[in-house]
Backbone as CSV, one residue per row, in Angstrom:
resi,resn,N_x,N_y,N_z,CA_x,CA_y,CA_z,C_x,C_y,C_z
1,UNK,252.280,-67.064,159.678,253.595,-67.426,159.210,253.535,-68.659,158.300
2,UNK,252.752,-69.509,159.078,252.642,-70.907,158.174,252.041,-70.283,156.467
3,UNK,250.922,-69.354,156.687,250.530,-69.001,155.149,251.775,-68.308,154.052
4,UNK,252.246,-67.961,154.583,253.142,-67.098,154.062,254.436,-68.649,153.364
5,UNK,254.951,-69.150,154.561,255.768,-70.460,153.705,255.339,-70.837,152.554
6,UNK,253.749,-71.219,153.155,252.955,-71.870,151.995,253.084,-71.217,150.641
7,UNK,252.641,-69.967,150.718,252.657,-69.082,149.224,253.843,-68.765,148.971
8,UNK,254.982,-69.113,149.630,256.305,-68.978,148.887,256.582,-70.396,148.249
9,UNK,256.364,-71.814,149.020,256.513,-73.058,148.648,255.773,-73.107,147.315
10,UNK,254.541,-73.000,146.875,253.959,-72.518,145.779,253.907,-71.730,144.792
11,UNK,254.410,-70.261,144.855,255.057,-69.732,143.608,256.586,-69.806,143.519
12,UNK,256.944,-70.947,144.195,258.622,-71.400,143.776,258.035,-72.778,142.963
13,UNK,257.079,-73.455,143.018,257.142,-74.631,142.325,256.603,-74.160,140.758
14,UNK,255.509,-72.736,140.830,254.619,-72.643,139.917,255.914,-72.132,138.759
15,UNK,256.877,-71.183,139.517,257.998,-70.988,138.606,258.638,-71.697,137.728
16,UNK,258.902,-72.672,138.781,259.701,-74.131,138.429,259.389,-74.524,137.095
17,UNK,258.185,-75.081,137.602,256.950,-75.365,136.406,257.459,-74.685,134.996
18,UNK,257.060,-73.313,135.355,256.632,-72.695,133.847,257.924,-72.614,133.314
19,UNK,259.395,-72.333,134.035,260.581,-72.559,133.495,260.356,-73.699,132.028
20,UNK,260.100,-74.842,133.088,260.711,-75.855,132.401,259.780,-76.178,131.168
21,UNK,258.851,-75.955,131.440,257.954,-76.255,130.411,258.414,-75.184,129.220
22,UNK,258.684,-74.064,129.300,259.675,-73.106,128.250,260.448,-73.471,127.891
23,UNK,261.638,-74.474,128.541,262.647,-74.784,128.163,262.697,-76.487,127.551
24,UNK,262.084,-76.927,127.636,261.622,-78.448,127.293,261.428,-78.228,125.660
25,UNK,262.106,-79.347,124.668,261.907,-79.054,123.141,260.639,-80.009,123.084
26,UNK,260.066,-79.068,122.035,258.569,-80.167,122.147,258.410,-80.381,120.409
27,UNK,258.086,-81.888,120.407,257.456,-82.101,118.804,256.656,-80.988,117.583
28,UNK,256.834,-81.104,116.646,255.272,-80.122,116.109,253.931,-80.895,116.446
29,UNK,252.873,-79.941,117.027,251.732,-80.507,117.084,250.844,-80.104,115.733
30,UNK,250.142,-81.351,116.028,249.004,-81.467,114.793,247.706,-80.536,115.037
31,UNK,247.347,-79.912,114.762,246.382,-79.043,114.921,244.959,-79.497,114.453
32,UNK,244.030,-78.869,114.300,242.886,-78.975,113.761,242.854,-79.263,111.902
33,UNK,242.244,-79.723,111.578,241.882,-79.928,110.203,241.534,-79.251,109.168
34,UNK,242.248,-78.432,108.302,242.223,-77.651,107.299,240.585,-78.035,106.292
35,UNK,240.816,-78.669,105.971,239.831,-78.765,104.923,239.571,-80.522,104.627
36,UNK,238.181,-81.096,104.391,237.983,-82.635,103.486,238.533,-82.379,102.316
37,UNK,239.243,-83.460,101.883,239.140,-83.775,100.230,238.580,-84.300,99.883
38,UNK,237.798,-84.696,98.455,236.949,-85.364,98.160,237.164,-86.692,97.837
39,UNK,236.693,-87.608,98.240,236.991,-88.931,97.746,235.219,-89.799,97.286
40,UNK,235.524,-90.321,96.727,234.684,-91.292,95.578,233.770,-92.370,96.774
41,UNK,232.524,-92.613,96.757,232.235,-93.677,97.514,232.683,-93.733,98.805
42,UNK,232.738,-92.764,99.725,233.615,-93.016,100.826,233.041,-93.449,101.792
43,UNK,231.725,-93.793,101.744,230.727,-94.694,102.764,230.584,-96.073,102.318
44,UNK,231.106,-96.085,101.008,230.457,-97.399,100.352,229.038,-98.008,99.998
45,UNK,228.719,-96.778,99.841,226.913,-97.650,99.869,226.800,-97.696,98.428
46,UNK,227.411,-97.435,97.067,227.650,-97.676,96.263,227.344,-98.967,96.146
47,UNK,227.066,-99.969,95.090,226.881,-101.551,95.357,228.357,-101.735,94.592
48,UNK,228.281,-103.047,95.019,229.934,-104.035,94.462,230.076,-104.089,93.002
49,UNK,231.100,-103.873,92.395,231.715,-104.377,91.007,231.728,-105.485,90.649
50,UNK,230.764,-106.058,89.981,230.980,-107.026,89.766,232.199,-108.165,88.854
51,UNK,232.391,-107.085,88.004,233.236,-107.374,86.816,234.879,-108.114,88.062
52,UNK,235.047,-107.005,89.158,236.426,-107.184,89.843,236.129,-107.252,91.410
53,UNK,234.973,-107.404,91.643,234.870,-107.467,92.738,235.080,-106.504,94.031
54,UNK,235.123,-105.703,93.669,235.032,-104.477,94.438,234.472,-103.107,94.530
55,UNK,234.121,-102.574,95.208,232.887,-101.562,95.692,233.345,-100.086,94.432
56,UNK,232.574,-99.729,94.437,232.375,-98.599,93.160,233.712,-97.282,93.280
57,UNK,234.530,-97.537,92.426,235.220,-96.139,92.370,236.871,-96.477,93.702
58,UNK,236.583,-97.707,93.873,237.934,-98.435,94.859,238.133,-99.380,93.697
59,UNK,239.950,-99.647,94.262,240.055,-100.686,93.620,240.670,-101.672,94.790
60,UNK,240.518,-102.814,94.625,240.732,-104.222,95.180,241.921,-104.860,94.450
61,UNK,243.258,-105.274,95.179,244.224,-105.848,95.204,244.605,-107.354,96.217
62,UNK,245.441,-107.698,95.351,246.191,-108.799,96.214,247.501,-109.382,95.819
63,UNK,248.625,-109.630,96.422,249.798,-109.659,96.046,249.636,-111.341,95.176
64,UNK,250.187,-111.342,94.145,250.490,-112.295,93.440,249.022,-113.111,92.914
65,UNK,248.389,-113.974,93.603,247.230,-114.417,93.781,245.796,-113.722,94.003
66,UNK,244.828,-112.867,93.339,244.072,-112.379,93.586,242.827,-113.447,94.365
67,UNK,242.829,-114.674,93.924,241.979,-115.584,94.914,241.845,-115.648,96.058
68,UNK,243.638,-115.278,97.168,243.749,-115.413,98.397,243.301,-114.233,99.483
69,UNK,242.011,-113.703,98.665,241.946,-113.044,99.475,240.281,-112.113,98.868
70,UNK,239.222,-112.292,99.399,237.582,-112.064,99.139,237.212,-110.505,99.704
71,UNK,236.811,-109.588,98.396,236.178,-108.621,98.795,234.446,-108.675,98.700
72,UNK,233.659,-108.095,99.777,232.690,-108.128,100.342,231.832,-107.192,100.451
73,UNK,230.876,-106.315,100.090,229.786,-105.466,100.397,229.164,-105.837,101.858
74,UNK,229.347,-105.602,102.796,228.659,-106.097,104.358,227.620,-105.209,104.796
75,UNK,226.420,-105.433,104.530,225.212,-104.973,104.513,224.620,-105.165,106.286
76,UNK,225.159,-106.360,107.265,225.170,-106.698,108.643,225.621,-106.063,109.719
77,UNK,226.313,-105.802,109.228,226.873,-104.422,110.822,228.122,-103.492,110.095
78,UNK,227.064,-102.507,109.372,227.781,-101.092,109.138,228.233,-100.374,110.177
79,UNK,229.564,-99.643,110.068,229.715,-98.011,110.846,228.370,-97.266,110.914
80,UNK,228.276,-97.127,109.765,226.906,-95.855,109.504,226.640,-96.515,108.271
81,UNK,225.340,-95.973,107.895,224.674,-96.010,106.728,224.135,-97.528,106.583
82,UNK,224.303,-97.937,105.294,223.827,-99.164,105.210,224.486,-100.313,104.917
83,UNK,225.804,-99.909,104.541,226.931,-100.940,104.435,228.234,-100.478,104.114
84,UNK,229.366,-101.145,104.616,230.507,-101.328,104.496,231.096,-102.467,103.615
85,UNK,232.704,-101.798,103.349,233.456,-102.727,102.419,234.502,-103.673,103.674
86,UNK,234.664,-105.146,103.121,235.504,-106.071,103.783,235.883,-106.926,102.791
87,UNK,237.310,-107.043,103.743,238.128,-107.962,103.201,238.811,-109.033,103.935
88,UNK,238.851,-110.179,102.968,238.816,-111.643,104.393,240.320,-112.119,103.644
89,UNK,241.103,-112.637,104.178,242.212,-113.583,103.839,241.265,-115.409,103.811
90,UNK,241.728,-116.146,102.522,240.582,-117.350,102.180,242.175,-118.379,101.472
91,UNK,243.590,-117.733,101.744,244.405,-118.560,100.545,245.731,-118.150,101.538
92,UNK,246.817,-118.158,101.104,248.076,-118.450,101.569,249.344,-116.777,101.113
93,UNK,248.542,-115.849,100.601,249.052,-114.594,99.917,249.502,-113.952,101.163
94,UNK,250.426,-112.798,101.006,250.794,-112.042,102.285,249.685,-110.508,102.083
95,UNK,249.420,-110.082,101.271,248.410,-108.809,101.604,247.724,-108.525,100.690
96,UNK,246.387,-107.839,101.063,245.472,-107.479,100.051,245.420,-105.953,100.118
97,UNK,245.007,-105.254,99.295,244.977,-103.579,99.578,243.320,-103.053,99.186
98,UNK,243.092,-102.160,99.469,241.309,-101.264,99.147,241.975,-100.095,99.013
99,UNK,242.028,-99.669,97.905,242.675,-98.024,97.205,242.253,-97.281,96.587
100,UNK,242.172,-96.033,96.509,241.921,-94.706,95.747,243.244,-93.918,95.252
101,UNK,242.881,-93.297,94.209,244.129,-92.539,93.647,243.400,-90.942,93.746
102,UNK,244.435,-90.275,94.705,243.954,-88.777,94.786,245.107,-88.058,93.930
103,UNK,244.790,-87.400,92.992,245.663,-86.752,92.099,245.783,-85.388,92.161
104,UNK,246.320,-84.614,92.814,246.452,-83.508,93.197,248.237,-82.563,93.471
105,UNK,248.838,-81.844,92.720,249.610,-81.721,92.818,249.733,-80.250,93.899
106,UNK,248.765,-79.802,94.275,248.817,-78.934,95.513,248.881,-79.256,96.917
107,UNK,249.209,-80.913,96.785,249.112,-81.383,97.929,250.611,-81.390,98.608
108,UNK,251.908,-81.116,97.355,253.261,-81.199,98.268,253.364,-80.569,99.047
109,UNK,254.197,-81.229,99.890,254.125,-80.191,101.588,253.212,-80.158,102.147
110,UNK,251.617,-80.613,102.191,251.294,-80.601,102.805,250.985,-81.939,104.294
111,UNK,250.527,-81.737,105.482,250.121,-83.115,105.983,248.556,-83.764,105.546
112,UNK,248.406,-84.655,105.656,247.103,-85.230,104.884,246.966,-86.255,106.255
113,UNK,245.738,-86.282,106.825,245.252,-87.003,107.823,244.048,-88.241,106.930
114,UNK,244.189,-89.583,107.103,243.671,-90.607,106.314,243.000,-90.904,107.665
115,UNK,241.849,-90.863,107.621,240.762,-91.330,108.964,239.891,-92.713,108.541
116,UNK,239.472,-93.829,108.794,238.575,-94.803,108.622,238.166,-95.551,109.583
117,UNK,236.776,-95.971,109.880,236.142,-96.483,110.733,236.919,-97.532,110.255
118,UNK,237.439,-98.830,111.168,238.028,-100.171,110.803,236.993,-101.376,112.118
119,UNK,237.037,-102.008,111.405,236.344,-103.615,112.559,237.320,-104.731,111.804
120,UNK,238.065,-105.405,113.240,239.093,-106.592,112.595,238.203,-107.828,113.418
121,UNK,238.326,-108.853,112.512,237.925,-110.277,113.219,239.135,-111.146,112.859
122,UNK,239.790,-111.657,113.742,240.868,-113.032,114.162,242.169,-112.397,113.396
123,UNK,242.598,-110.935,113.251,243.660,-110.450,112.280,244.779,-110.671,113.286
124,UNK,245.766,-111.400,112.570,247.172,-111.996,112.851,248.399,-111.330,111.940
125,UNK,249.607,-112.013,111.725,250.392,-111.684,110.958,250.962,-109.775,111.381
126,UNK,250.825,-109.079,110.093,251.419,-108.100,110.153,249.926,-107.387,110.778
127,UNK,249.314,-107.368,110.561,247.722,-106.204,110.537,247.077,-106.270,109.275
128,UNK,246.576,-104.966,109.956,245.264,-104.014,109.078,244.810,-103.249,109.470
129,UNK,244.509,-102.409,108.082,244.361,-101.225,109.095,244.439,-99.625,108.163
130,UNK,244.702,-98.248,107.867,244.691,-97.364,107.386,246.436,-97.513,106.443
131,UNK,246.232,-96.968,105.106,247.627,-97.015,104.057,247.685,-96.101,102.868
132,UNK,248.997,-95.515,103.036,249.065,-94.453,102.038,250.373,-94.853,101.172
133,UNK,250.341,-94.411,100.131,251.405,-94.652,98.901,251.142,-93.496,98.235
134,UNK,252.593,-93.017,98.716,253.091,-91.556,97.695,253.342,-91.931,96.315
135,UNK,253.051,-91.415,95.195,254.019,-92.064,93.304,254.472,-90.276,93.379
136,UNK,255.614,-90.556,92.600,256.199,-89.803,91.790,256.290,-89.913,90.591
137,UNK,257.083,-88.887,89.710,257.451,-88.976,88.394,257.366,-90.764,87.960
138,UNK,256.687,-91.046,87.272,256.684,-92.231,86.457,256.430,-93.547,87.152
139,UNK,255.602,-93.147,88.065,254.819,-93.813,89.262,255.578,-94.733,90.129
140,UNK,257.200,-93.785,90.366,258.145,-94.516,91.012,257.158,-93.738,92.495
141,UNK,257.740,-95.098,93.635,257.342,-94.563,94.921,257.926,-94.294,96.100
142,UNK,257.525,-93.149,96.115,258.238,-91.860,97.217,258.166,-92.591,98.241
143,UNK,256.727,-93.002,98.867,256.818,-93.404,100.889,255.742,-94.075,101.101
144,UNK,256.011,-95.159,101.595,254.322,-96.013,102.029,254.691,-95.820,103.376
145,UNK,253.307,-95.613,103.892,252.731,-95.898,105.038,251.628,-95.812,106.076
146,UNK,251.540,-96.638,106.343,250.500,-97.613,107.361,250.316,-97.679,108.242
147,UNK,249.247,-97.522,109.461,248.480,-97.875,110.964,247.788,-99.418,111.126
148,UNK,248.708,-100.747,111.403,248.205,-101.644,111.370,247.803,-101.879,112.730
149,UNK,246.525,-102.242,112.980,245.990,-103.087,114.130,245.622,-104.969,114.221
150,UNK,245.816,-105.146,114.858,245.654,-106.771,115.308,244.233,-106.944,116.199
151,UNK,244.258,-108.474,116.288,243.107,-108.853,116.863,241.659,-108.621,116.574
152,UNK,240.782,-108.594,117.337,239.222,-108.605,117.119,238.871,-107.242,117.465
153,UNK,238.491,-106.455,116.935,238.115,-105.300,117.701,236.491,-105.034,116.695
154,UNK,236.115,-104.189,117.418,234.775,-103.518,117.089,235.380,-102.551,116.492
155,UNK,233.948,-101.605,115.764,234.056,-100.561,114.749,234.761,-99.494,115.947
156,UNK,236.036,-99.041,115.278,236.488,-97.980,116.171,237.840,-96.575,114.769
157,UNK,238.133,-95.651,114.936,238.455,-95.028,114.111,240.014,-95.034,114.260
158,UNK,240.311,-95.354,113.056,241.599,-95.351,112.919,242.498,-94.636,111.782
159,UNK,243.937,-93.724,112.278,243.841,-92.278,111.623,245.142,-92.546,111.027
160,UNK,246.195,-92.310,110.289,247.062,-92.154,109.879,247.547,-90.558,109.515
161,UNK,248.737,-90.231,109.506,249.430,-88.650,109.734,250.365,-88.808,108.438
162,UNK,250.503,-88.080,107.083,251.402,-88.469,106.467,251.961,-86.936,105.552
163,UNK,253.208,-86.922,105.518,253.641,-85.596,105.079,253.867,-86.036,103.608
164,UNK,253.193,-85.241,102.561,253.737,-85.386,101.441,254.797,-84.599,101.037
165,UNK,255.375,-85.056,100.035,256.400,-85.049,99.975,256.397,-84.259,98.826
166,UNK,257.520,-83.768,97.985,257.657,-82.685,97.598,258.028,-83.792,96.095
167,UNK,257.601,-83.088,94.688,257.467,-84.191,93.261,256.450,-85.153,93.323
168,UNK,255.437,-85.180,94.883,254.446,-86.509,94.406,252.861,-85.894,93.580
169,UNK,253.038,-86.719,92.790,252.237,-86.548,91.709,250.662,-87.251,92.151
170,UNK,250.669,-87.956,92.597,249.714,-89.333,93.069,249.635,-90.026,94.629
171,UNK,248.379,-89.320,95.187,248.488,-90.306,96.872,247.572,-90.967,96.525
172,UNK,248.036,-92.374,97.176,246.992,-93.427,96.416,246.776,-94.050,98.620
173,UNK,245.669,-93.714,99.002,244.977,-94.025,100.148,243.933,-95.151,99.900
174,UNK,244.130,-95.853,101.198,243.167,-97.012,101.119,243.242,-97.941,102.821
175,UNK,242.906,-99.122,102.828,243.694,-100.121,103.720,244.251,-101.035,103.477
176,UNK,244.937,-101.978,104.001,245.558,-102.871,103.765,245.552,-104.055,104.748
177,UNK,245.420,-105.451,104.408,245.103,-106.755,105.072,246.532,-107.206,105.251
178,UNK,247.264,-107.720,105.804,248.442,-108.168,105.743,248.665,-109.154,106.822
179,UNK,247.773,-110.704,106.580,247.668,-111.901,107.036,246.589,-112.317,107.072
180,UNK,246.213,-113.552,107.885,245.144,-113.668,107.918,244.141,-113.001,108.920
181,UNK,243.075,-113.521,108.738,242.031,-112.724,109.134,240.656,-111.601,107.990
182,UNK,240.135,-111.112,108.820,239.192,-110.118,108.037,238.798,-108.712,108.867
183,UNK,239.064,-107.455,107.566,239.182,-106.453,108.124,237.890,-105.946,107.342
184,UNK,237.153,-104.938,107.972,235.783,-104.341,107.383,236.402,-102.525,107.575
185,UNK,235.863,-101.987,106.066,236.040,-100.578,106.690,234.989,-99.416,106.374
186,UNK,234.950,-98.625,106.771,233.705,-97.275,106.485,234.070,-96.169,106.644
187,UNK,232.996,-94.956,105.912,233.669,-93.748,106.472,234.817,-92.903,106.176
188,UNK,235.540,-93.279,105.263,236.893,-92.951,104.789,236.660,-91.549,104.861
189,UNK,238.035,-90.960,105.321,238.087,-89.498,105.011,239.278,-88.740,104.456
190,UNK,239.847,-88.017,104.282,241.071,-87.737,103.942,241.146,-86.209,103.692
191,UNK,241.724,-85.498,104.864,241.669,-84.251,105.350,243.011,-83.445,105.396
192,UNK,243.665,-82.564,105.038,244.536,-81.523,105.455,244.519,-81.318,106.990
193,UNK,245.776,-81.130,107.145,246.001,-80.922,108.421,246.836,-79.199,108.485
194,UNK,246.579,-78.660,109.476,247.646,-77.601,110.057,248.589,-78.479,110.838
195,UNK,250.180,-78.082,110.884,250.940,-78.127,111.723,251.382,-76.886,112.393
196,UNK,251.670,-76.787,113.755,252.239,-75.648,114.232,253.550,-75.127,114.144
């Protein structure tokens, strides 16, 4: 008798269960990864620019003041390979950027997953961390956005999810420093996504 409760107490909960889980609205999930896109230097083992200071086929920014803020070839503790790109805050500026321009107009509508190994030392302020900038028609801009992390961390991967948008002409991917501190990055990837 007791077995019998039991297997009724149990396919009344397993019901329960699967009800609700049917009836529960759930997010779209992100699925597996369609395809790499190609990007330029994406390990960095390329050597540094000298002319601007930054690693081959990236470009290196900084708001107002390009002084306040030092790009780096770090040959000492890569992700992989033999070196990584970093960037240190050295001046009083609010952010520096590390960017690529992917020009692809088959990309509207789709999701684009921005992946990069990141290592932060003493990062304060806003972050650092993975950044995307949609352009449109006449390089007005559609949508920024960003995965900032804080503090000291070791080499660990950090991903950004971004839907393009429909007229963008130009995703311009990279990272972004935004205070002080110093952010190192490697590995860049930039992948299609399925949604369900």
């Amino acid at each position: 008798m007791k077995r019998l409760a039991m297997a009724l107490v149990l396919a009344t909960l397993c019901a329960c269960a699967s009800s609700a889980s049917k009836l529960a609205p759930t997010a779209p999930e992100l699925k597996e990864t369609l395809g790499a896109l190609p990007l330029r230097n994406a390990d960095f083992e390329a050597p540094l620019r000298a002319q601007n200071h930054c690693a081959d086929r990236w470009d290196c920014s900084a708001h107002a003041d390009p002084g306040s803020y030092v790009f780096r070839i770090d040959n000492t503790r890569p992700s992989q390979g033999a070196q990584s790109l970093c960037v240190e805050r050295v001046g009083k500026e609010p952010w520096a950027t590390i960017t690529q321009a992917v020009r692809d107009p088959g990309l509207a509508g789709k999701v684009l997953r921005l992946s990069m190994a990141v290592r932060l030392e003493g990062v304060t302020g806003d972050g650092a961390g993975p950044w995307v900038l949609l352009h449109g028609p006449g390089g007005r801009n559609l949508k920024h956005d960003q995965k900032l992390l804080k503090g000291t961390l070791g080499w660990e991967r950090a991903s950004l999810d971004v839907m393009v948008l429909a007229g963008t002409e130009i995703v311009e991917i990279g990272a972004t420093l935004e205070g002080p501190g110093r952010l190192c990055i490697d590995d860049v990837r930039l992948e299609t996504v399925d949604v369900r």
